[in-house]
GUBABA-842522 format. One line per field, with one value per atom (N, C-alpha, C): residue number from 1; x, y, z; atom name. Coordinates in steps of 0.001 Angstrom, whole numbers, plus 500000, padded with zeros to 6 digits. Atoms other than C-alpha are relative to their C-alpha. Layout:
i	(NUM / ...)
xx	(X / ...)
yy	(Y / ...)
zz	(Z / ...)
at	(CA / ...)
// end
This chain:
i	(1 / 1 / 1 / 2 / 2 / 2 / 3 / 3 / 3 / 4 / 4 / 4 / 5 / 5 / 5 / 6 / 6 / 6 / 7 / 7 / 7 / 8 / 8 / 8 / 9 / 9 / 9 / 10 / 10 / 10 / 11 / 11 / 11 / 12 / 12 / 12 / 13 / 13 / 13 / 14 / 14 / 14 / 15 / 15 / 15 / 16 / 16 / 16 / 17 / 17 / 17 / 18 / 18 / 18 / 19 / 19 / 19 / 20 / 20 / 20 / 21 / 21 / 21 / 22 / 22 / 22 / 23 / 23 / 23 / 24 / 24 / 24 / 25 / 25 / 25 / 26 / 26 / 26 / 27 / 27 / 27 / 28 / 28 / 28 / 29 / 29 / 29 / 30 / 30 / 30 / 31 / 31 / 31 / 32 / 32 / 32 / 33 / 33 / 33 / 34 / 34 / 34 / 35 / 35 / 35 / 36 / 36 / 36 / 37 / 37 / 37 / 38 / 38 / 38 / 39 / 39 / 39 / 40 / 40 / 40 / 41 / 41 / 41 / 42 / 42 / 42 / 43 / 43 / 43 / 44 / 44 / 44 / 45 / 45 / 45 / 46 / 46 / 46 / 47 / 47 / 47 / 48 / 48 / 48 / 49 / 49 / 49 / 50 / 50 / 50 / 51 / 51 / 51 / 52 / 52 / 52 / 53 / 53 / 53 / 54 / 54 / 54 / 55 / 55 / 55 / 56 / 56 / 56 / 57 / 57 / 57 / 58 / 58 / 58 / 59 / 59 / 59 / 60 / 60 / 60 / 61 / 61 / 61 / 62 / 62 / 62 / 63 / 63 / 63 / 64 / 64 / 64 / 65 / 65 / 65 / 66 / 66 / 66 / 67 / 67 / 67 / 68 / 68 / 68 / 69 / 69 / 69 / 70 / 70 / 70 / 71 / 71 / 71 / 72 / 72 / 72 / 73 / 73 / 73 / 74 / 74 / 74 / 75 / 75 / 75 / 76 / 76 / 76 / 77 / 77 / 77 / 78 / 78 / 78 / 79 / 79 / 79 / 80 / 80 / 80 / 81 / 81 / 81 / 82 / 82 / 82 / 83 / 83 / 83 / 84 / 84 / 84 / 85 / 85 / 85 / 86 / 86 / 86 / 87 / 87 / 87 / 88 / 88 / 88 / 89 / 89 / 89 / 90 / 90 / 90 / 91 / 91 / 91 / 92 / 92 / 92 / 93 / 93 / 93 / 94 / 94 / 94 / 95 / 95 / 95 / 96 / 96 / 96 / 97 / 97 / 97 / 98 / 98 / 98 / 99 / 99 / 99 / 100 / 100 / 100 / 101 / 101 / 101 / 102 / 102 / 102 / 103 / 103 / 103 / 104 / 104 / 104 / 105 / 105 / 105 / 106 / 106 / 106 / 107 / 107 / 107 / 108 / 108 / 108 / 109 / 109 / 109 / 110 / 110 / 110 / 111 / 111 / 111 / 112 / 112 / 112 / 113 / 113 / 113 / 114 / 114 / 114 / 115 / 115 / 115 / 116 / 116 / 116 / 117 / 117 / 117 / 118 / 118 / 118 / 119 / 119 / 119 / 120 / 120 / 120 / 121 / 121 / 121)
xx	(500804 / 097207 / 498555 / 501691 / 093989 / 499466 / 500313 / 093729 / 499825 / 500300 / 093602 / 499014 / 501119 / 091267 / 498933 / 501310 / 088688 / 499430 / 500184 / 089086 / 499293 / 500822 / 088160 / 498791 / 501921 / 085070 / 498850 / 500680 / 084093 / 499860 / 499881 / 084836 / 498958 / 500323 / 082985 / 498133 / 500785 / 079778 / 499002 / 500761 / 077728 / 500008 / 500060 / 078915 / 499627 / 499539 / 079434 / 499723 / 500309 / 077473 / 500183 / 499271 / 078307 / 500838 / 498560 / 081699 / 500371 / 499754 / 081279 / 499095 / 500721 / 078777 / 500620 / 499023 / 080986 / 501435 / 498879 / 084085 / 499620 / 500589 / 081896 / 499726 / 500308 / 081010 / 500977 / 498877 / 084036 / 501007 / 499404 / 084769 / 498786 / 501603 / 080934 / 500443 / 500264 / 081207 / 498652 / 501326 / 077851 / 499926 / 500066 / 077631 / 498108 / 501317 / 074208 / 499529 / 500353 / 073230 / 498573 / 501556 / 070534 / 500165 / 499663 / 070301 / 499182 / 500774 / 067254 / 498503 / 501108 / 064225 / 498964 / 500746 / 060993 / 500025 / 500429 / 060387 / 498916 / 501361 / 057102 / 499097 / 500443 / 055839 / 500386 / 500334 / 056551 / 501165 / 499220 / 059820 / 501333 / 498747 / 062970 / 501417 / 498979 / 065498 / 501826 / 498790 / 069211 / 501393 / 498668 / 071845 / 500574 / 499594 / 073769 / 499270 / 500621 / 073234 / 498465 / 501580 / 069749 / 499500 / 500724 / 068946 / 500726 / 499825 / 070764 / 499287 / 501054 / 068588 / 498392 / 501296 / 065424 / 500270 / 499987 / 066521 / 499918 / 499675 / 068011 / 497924 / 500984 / 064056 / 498633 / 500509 / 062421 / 500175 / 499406 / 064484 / 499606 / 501105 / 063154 / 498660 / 501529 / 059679 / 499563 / 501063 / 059094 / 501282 / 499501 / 061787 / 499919 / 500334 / 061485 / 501528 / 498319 / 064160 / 499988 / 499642 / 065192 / 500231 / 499678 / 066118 / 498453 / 501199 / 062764 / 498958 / 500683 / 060646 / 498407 / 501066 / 057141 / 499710 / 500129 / 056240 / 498786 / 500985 / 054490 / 498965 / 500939 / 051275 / 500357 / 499753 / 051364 / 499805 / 500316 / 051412 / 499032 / 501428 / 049287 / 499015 / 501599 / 045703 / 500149 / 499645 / 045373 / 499071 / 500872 / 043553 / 498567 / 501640 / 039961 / 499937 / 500378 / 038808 / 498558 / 501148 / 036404 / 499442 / 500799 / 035970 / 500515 / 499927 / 036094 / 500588 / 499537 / 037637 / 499163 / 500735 / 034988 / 500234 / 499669 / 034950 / 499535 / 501126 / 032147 / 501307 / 499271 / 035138 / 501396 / 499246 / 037480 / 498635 / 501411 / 034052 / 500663 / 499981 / 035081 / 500063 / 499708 / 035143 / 500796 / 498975 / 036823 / 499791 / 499767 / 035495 / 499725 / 499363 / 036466 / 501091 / 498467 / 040059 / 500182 / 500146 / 039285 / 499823 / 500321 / 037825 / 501225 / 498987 / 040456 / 501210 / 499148 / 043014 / 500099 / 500797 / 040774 / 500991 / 499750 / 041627 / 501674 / 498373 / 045459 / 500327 / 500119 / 046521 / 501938 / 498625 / 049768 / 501192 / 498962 / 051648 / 500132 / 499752 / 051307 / 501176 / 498829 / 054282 / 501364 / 498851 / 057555 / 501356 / 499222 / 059367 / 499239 / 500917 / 058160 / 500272 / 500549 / 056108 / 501177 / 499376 / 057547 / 499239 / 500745 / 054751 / 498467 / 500893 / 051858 / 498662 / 501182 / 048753 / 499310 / 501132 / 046022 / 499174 / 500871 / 042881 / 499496 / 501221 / 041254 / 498941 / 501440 / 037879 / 498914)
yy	(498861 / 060875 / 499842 / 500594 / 059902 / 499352 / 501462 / 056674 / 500848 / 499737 / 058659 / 500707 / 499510 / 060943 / 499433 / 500178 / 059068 / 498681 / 500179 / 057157 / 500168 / 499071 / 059610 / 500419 / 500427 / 059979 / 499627 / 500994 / 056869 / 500039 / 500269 / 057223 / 501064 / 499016 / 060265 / 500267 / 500465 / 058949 / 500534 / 499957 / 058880 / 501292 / 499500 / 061149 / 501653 / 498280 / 064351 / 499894 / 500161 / 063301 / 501433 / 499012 / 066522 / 500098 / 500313 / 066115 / 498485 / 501783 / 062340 / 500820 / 499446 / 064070 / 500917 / 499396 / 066793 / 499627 / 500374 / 064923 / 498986 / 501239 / 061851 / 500813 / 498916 / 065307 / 500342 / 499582 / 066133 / 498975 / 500672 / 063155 / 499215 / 500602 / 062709 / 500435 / 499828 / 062553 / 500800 / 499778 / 063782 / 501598 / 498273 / 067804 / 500539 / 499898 / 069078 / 501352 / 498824 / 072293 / 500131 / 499233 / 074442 / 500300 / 499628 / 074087 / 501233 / 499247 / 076119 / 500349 / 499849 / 077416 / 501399 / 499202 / 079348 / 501158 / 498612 / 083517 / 499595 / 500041 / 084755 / 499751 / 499800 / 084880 / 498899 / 501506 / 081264 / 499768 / 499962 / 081985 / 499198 / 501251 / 079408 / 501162 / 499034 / 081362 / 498781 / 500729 / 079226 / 500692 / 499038 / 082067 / 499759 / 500295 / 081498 / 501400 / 498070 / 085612 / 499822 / 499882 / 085138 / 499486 / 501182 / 082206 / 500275 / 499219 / 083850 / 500915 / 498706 / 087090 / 499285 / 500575 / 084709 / 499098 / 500452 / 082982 / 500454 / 499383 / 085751 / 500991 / 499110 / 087708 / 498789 / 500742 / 084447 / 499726 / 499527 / 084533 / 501071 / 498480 / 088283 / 500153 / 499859 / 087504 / 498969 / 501252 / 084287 / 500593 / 499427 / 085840 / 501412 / 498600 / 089007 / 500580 / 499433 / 091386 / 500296 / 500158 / 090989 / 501463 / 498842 / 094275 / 501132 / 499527 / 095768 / 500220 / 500286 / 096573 / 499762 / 500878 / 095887 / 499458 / 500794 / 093352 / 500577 / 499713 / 093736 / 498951 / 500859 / 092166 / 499131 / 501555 / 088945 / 500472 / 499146 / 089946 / 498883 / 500802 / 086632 / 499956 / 500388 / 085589 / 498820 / 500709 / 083550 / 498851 / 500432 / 080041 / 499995 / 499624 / 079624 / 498655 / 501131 / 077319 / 499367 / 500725 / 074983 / 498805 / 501261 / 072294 / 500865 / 499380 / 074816 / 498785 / 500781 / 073409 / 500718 / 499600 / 073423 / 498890 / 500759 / 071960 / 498532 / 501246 / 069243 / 498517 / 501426 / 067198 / 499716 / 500427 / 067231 / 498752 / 500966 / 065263 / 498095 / 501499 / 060996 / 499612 / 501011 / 058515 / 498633 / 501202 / 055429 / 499326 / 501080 / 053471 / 499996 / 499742 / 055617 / 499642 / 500119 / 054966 / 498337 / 501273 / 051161 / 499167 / 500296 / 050757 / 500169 / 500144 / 052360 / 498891 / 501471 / 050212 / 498459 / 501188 / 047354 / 499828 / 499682 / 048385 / 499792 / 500219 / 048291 / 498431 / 501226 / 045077 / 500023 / 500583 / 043106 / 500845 / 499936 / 043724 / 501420 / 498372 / 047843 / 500461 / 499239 / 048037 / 499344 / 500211 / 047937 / 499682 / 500098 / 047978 / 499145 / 499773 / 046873 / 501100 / 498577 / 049477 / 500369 / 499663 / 051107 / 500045 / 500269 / 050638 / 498927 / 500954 / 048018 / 500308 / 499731 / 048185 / 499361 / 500442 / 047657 / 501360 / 499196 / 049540 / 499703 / 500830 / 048681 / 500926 / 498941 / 049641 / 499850)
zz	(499577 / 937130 / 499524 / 500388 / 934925 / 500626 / 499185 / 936688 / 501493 / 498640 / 940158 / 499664 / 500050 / 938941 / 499710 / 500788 / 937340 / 501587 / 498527 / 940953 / 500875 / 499007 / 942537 / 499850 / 500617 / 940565 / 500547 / 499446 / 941405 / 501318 / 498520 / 944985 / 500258 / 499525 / 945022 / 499623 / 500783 / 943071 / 500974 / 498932 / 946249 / 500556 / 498819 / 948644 / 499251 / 501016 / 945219 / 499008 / 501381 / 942302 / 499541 / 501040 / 940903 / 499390 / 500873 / 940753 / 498949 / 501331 / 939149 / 499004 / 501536 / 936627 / 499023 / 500773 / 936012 / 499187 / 500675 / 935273 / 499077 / 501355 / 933133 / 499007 / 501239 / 931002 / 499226 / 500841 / 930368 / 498737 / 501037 / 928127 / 499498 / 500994 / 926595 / 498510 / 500924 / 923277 / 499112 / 500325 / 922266 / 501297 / 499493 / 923159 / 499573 / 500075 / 923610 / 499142 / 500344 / 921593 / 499231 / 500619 / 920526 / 498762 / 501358 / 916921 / 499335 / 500583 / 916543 / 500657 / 498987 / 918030 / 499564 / 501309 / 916712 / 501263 / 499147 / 917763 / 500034 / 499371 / 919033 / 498719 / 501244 / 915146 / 499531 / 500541 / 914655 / 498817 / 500553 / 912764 / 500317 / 499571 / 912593 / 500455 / 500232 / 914004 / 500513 / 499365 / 913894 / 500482 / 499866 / 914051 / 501864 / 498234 / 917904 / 500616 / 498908 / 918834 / 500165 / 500441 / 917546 / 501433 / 498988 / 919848 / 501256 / 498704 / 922923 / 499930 / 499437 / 922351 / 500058 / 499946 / 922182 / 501730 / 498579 / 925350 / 501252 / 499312 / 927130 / 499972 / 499741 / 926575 / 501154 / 499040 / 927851 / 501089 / 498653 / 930891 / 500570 / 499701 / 931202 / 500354 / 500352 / 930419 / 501677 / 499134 / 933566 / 501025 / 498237 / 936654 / 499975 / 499801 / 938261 / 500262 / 499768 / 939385 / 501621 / 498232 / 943396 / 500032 / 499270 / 943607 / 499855 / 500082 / 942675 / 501491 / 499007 / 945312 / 499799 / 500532 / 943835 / 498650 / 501342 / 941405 / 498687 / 501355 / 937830 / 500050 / 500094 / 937064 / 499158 / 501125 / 935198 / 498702 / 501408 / 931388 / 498815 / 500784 / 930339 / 500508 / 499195 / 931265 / 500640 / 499092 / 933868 / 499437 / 500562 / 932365 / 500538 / 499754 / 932312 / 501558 / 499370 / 935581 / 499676 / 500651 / 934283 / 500850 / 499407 / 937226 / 501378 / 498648 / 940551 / 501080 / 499021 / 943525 / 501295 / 499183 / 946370 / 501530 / 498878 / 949915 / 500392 / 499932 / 949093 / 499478 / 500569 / 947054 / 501348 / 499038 / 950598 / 501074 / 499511 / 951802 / 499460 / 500327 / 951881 / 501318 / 498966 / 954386 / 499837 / 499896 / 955780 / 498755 / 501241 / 953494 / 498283 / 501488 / 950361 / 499645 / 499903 / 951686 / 499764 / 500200 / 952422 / 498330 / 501390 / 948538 / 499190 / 500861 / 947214 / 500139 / 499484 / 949237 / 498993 / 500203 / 948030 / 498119 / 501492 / 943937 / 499662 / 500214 / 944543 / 499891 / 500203 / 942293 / 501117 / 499297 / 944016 / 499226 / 501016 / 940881 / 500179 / 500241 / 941293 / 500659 / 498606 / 944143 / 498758 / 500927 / 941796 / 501394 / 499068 / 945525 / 501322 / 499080 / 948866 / 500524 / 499440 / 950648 / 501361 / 498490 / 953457 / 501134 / 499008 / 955549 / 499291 / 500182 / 955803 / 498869 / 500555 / 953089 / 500949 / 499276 / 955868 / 500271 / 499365 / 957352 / 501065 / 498903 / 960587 / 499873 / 500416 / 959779 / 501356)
at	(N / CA / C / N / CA / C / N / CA / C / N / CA / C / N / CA / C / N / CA / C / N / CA / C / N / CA / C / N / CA / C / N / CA / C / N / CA / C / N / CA / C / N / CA / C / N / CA / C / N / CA / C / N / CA / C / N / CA / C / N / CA / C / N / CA / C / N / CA / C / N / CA / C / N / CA / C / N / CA / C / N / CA / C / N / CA / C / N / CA / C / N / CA / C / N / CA / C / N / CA / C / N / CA / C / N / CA / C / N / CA / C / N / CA / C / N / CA / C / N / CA / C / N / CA / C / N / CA / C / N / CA / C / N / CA / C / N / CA / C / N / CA / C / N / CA / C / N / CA / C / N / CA / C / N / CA / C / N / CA / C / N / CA / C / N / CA / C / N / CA / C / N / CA / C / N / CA / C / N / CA / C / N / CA / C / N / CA / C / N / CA / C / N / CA / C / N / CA / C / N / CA / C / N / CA / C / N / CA / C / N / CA / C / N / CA / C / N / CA / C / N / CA / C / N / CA / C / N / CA / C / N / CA / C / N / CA / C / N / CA / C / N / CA / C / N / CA / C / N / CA / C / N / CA / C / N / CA / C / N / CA / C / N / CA / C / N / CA / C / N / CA / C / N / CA / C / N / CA / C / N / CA / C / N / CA / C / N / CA / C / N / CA / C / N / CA / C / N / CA / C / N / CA / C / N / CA / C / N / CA / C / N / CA / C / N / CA / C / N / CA / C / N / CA / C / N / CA / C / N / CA / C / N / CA / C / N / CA / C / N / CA / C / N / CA / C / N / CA / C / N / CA / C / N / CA / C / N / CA / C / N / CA / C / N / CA / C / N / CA / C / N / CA / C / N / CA / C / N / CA / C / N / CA / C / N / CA / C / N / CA / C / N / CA / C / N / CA / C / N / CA / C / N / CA / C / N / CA / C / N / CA / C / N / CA / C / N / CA / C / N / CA / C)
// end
């Protein structure tokens, strides 16, 4: 019965990586947990409840609630923009594309491309 299941696994690798991930989990040695993790005040908190009520408020704090019908304002500041995005930097031509082209060494393609590096200029 092992031997068919772990089979099937394999057979299933491709078509259901879930189910091969899920059943290779179930005999990982090495279990992943949250040993510890700081509050908003920079405090170690390791207790399990602890670190579910610190998870469970961060979960609170970044999704909304679907059943709501209008949303809350964002409760951080939004960062500073310090290099604007204007229409002058959609501004290049052919032969910004050609140059760059030009700069790509042989060695940079880890595969071949799926289509030709050329330009007709």
């Amino acid at each position: 019965d092992f031997q068919h299941r772990e089979e099937q696994a394999v057979e299933k690798v491709k078509s259901n990586p879930k189910y091969f991930y899920s059943y290779a989990k179930k005999f990982s040695k090495k279990k992943s947990n949250i040993s510890l993790l700081f509050d908003k005040d920079g405090n170690i908190k390791s207790d399990p409840k602890e670190i579910a009520d610190l998870l469970q408020n961060q979960f609170l704090s970044v999704f909304s609630d679907p059943s709501k019908t209008s949303l809350d304002s964002a409760s951080f500041r939004p960062p500073e923009i310090k290099h604007p995005f204007d229409d002058e930097m959609l501004d290049f031509f052919v032969s910004d594309i050609a140059d760059a082209i030009e700069d790509i060494k042989p060695n940079m393609l880890h595969h071949p491309p799926k289509w030709p590096l050329c330009v007709d200029t």
